[in-house]
C-alpha positions in Angstrom: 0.0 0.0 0.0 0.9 3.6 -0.8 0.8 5.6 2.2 1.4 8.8 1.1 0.4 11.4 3.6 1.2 10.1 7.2 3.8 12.1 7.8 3.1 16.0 9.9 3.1 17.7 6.6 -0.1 15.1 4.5 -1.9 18.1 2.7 1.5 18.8 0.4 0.6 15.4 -0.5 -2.9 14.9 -0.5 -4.0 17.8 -1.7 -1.9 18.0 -4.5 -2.8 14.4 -5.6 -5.7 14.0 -8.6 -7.6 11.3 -6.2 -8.3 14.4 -3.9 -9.9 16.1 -6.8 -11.6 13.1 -7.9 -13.2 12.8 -4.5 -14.2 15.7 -3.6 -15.7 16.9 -7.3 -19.5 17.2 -6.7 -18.8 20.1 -4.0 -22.2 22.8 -4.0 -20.9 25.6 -6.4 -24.6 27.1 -6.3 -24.1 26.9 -1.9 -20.7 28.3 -2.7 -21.6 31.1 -4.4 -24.8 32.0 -2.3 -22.4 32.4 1.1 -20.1 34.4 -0.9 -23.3 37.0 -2.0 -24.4 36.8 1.8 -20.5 37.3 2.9 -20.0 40.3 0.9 -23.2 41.7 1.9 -22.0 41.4 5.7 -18.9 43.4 5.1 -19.9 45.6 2.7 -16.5 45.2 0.4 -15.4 48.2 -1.6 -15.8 48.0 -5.4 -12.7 46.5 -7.2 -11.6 45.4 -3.6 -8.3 43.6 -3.9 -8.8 40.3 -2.3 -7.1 37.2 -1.4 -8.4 33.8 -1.4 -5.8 32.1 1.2 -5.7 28.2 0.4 -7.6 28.8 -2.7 -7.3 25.1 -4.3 -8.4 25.0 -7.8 -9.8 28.6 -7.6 -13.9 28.0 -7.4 -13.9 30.8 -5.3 -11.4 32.9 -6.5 -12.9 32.7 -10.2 -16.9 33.4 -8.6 -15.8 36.3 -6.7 -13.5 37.8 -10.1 -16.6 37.3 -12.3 -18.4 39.9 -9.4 -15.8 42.8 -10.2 -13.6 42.1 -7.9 -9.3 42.2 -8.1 -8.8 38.7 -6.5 -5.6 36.2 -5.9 -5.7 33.1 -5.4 -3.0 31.4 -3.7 -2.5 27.5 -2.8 0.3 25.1 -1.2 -0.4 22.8 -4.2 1.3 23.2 -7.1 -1.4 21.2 -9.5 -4.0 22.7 -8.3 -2.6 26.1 -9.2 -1.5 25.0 -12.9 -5.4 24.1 -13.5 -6.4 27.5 -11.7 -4.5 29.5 -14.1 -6.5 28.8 -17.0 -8.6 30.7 -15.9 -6.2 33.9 -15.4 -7.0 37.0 -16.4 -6.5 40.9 -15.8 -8.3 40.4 -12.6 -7.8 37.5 -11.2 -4.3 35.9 -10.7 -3.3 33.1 -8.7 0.2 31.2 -7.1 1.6 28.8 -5.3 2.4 29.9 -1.9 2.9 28.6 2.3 -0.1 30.2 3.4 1.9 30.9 6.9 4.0 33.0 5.0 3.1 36.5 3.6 3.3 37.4 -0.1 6.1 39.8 -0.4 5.2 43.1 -1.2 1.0 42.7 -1.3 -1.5 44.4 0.4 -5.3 43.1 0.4 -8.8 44.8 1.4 -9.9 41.9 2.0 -8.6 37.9 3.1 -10.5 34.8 2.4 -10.0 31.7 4.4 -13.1 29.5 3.0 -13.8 25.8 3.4 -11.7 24.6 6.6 -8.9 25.7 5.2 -6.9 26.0 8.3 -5.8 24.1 11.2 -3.9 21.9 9.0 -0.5 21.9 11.2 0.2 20.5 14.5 2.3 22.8 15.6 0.2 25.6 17.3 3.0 28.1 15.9 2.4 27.4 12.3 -1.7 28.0 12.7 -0.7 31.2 14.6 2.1 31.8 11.6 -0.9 31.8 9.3 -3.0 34.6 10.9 0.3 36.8 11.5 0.7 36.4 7.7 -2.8 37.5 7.1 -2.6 40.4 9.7 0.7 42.0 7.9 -1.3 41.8 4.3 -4.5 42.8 5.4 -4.9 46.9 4.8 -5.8 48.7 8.5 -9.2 48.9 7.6 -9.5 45.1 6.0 -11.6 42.4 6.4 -10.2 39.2 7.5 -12.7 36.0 7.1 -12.5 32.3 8.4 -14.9 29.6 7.1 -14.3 27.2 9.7 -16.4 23.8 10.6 -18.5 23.6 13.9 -16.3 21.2 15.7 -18.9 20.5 18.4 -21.4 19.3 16.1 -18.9 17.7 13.6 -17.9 15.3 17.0 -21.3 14.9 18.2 -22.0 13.6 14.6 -19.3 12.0 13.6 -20.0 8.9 10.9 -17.2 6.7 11.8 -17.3 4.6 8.7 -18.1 4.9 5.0 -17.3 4.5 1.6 -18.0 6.2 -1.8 -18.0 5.3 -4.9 -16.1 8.0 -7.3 -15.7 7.3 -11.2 -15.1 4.1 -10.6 -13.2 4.2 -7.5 -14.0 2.6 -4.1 -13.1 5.1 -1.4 -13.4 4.0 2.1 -13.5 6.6 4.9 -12.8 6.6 8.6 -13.1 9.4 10.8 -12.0 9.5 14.6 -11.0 12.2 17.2 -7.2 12.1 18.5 -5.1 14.4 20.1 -7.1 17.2 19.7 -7.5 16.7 16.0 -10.2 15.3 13.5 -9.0 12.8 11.5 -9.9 10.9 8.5 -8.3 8.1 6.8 -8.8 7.6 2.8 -8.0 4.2 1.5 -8.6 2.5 -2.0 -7.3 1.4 -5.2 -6.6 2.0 -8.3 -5.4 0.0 -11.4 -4.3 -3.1 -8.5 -2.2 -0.2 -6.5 -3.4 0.3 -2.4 -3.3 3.8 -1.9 -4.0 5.4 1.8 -4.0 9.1 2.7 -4.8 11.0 5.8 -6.1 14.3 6.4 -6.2 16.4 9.7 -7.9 19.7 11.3 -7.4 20.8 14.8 -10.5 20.7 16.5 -10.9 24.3 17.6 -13.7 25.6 18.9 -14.8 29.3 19.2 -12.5 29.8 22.4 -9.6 28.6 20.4 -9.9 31.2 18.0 -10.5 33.9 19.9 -7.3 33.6 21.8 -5.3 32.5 18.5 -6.8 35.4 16.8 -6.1 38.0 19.7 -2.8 36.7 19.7 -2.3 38.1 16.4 -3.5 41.5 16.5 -7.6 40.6 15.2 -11.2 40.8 17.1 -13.8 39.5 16.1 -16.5 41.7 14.1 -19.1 39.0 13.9 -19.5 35.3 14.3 -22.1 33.3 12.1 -23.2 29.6 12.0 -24.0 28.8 8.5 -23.7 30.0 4.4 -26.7 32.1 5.1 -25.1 33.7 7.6 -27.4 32.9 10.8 -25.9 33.3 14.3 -23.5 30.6 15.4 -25.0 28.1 17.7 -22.7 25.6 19.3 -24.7 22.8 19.3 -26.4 23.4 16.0 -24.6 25.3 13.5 -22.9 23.7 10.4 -20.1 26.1 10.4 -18.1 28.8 12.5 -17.6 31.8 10.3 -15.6 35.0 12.0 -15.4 38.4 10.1 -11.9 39.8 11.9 -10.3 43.0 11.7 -7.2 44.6 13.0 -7.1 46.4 16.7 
């Protein structure tokens, strides 16, 4: 078997690997597209706003929020998923590989996206904190600074240990399980008689966790909401945890 992303550092590998793609292709562009409308109503974004899209995979995003006028980058660990994204390049809409807990010399941004739970990948409490410092130096003073993050409390509480999937003719069996403070789920299958086996993992931080991570780093919190229509966050109900931040 290929076990290909068991070591700290698994979304270099997994998410850079077509199987992730494959997986994951039926995501809700329409659902997508209707938080971003409700988002940018919340925070009232300037027209022609420069914005970043911070661990922007292939660019769904990025490419939705171009289309709406906007000046947007999209930047992504994964090298693949970049090379597809810039097809779709254009005057206004640009994108890169790049560590999201590093900044990107020299830019400055009216607004940050982090969309999807697209952080919490590392296990070093450093490197999540080295992702909102980044954000903090290329966010403008009067920025706008968004997390998409999951509800951890419900994601526990209903938790489906087991599963599989059938994708384009691949058998993908899923387990999910809580350890060490993180939520982890193991992909197995195969493909043309090869075992493949990847892993991915998200700290499980809860509303407390960002608040002090986030403080830590120069941001309060502007408003907290619990789902893509942008409803207050409820703990034991909400689908999501999205926090609008600016800087002190």
């Amino acid at each position: 078997m290929q076990n290909v992303s068991k070591n700290s550092e698994w979304f270099k590998t997994w998410f850079d690997s077509p199987y992730y793609h494959k997986l994951y292709k039926d995501r809700n562009d329409v659902e997508a597209q209707s938080f971003l409308r409700n988002l940018l109503n919340k925070i009232k974004a300037p027209e022609q706003a420069e914005i970043l899209d911070l661990a922007c995979g292939r660019g769904r995003h990025s490419r939705f929020l171009s289309s709406l006028g906007f000046n947007v980058t999209g930047a992504d660990l994964s090298p693949s998923s970049i090379e597809w994204a810039k097809k779709y390049e254009s005057d206004h809409l640009h994108f890169l590989v790049q560590d999201m807990r590093e900044p990107i010399e020299g830019a400055h941004f009216n607004c940050i996206f982090n969309l999807f739970t697209s952080f919490g990948y590392f296990t070093n409490r450093n490197d999540n904190i080295n992702v909102l410092s980044s954000a903090y130096k290329m966010l403008d003073k009067e920025g706008c600074f968004v997390i998409d993050f999951l509800n951890v409390s419900k994601i526990i509480d209903t938790l489906i240990e087991k599963e599989c999937k059938r994708v384009e003719g691949l058998d993908f069996s899923i387990e999910r399980k809580v350890e060490n403070d993180m939520i982890i789920k193991e992909i197995r299958f195969e493909d043309a008689g090869v075992q493949f086996q990847f892993t991915e993992k998200v700290q499980a931080f809860c509303l407390n966790d960002f608040k002090s991570m986030l403080q830590e780093s120069g941001f309060i919190i502007k408003g907290i909401f619990g789902d893509y229509n942008m409803n207050p966050f409820d703990e034991e109900r909400s689908d999501r945890l999205i926090l609008i931040c600016k800087k002190k």
